[in-house]
C-alpha positions in Angstrom: -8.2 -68.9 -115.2 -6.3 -66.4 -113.6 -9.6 -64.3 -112.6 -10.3 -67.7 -110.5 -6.6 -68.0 -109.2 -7.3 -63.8 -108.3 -10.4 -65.0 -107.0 -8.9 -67.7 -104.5 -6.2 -65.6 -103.3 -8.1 -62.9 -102.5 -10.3 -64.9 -100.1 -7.4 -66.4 -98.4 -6.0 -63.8 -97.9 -9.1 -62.1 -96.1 -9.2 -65.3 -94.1 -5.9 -64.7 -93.1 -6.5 -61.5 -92.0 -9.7 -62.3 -89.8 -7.9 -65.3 -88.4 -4.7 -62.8 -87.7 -7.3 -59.9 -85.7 -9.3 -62.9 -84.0 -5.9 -63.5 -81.8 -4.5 -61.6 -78.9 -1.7 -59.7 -81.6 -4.5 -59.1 -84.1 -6.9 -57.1 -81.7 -4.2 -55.4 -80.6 -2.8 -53.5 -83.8 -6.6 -53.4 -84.8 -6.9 -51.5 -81.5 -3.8 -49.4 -82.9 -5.1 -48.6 -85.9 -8.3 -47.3 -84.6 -6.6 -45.3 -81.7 -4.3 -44.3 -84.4 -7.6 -43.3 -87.0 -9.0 -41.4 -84.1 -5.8 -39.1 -83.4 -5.7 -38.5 -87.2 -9.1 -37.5 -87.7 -8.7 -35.0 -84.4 -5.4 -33.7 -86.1 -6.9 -33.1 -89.6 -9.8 -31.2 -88.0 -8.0 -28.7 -86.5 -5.3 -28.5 -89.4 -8.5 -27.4 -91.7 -9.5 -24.7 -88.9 -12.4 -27.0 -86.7 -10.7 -25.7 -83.3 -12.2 -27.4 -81.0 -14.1 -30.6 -82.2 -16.4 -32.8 -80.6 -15.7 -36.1 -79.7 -18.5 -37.2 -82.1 -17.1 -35.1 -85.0 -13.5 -37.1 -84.6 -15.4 -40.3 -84.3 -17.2 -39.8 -87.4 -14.5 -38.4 -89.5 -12.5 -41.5 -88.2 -14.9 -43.7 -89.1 -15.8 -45.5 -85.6 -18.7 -45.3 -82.7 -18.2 -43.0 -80.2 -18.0 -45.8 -77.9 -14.9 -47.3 -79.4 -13.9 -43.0 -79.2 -14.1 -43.2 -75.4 -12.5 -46.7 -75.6 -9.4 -45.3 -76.3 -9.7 -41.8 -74.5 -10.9 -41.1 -71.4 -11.6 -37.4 -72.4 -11.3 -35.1 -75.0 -8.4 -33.3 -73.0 -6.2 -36.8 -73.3 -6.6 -37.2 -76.9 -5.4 -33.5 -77.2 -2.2 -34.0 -75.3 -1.8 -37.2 -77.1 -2.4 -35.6 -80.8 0.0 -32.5 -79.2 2.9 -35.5 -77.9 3.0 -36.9 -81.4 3.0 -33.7 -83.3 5.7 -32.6 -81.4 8.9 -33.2 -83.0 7.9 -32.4 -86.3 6.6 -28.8 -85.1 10.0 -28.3 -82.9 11.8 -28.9 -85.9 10.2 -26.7 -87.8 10.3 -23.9 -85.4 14.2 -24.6 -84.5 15.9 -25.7 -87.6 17.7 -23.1 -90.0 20.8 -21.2 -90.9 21.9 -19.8 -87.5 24.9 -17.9 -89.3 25.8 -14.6 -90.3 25.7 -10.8 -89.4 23.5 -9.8 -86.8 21.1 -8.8 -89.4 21.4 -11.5 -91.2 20.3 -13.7 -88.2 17.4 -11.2 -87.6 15.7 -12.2 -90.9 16.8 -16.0 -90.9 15.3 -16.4 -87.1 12.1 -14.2 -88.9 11.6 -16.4 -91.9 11.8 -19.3 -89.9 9.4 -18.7 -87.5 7.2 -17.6 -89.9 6.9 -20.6 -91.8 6.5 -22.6 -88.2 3.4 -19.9 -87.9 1.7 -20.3 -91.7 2.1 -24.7 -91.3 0.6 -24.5 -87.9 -1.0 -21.6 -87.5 -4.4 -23.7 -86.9 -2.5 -26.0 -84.4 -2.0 -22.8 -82.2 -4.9 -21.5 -82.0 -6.4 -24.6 -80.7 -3.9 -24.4 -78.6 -5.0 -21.0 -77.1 -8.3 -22.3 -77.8 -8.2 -25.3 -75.3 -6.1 -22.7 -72.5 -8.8 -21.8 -70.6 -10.1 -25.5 -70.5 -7.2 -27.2 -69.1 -4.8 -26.9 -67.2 -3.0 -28.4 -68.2 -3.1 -27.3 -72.2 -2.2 -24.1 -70.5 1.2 -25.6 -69.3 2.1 -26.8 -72.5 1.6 -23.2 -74.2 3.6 -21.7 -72.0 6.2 -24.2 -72.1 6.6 -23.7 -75.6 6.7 -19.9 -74.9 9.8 -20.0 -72.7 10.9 -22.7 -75.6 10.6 -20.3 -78.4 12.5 -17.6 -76.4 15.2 -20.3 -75.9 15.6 -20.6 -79.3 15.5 -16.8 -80.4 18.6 -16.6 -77.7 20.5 -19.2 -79.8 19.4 -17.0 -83.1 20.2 -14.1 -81.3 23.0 -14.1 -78.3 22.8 -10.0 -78.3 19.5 -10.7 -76.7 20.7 -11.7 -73.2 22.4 -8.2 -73.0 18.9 -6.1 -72.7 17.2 -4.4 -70.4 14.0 -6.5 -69.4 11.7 -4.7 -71.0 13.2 -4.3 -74.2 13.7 -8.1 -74.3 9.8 -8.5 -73.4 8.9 -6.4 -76.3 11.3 -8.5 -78.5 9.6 -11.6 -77.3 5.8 -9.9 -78.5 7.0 -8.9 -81.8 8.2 -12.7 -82.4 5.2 -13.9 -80.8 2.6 -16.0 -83.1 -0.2 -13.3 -81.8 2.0 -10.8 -83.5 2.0 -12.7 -86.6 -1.5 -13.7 -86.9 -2.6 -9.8 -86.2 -0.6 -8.8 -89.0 -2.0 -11.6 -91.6 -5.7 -11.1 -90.7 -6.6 -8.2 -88.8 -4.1 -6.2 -90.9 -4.2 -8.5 -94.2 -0.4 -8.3 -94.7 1.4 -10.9 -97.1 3.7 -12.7 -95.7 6.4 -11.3 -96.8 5.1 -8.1 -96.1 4.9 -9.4 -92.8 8.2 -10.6 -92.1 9.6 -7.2 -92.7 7.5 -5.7 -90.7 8.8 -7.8 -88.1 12.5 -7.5 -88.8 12.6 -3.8 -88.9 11.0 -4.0 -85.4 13.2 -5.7 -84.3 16.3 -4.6 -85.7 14.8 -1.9 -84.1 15.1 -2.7 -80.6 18.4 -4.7 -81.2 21.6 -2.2 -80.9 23.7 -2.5 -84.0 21.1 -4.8 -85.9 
């Protein structure tokens, strides 16, 4: 009895739901979903190290035609800024939480291991970044608008910084860079923590009384 009960309720429901995406509000958050599925599939992609996918590769691992694909984007560089406007917060967070207390030291190493783990998590994200730079232009604005963001927020890790010479502050900006920590993770085959000493002693280095 209650299998047939299941049974009925099941169906209703179903009916419910085609009834619900037959009208106006129903296409519409069907609509969302798939826009949504698309920006997902595009996002997991390049987290797992496919750089630059095809519109066809997101349209299969999202599970629609490549029609409904170019439905809801124009071009593969709109979906990218999209997937980049909603990844956004979480990433800036990343990159500009932490313990901005202590010694000068101190600070060195927090602002360090904090921009490391913003590296390792989106290390992928990044590189498709640099990847798409010479596409668009304007992907390449957005890199270098988070550039002059990072070196933002290593001024409010690091106050000292604003007191040095140019170039000393352009080299301080290239041993925080992620291209300084991805060369010393693969080309060199550091460990990470390896590598964030590496990078504090350089630039404890550069930074008087660090």
């Amino acid at each position: 009895m209650k299998a047939t009960e299941d049974l009925v309720t099941n169906s209703l429901q179903n009916s419910l739901k085609s009834e619900s995406d037959a009208t106006p509000d129903g296409r519409h958050l069907r609509a969302e979903r798939t826009r949504k599925s698309i920006i997902d599939a595009a996002a997991s992609m390049i987290t797992e190290g496919i750089l630059a996918p095809t519109a066809q590769q997101i349209a299969d691992r999202a599970g629609v035609g490549i029609r409904s694909f170019f439905r809801h984007f124009d071009d593969m560089e709109t979906l990218f800024l999209t997937a980049d406007e909603e990844s956004r917060d979480s990433m800036e967070a990343l990159f500009t939480g932490g313990d901005r207390c202590g010694s000068l030291q101190e600070r060195i190493r927090h602002a360090v291991e904090r921009r490391s783990e913003g590296y390792e998590i989106h290390g992928n994200g990044i590189r498709a970044s640099k990847a798409m730079f010479w596409r668009w232009k304007v992907m390449r604005k957005k890199y270098q608008g988070y550039q002059r963001g990072l070196r933002k927020d290593l001024d409010d890790w690091l106050p000292e910084l604003k007191a040095l010479p140019k170039a000393e502050r352009e080299g301080i900006d290239a041993i925080a860079s992620a291209e300084m920590w991805f060369r010393l993770r693969e080309e060199q085959e550091l460990s990470k923590q390896r590598s964030i000493e590496v990078v504090v002693n350089l630039l404890g280095g550069l930074i008087p009384n660090a």
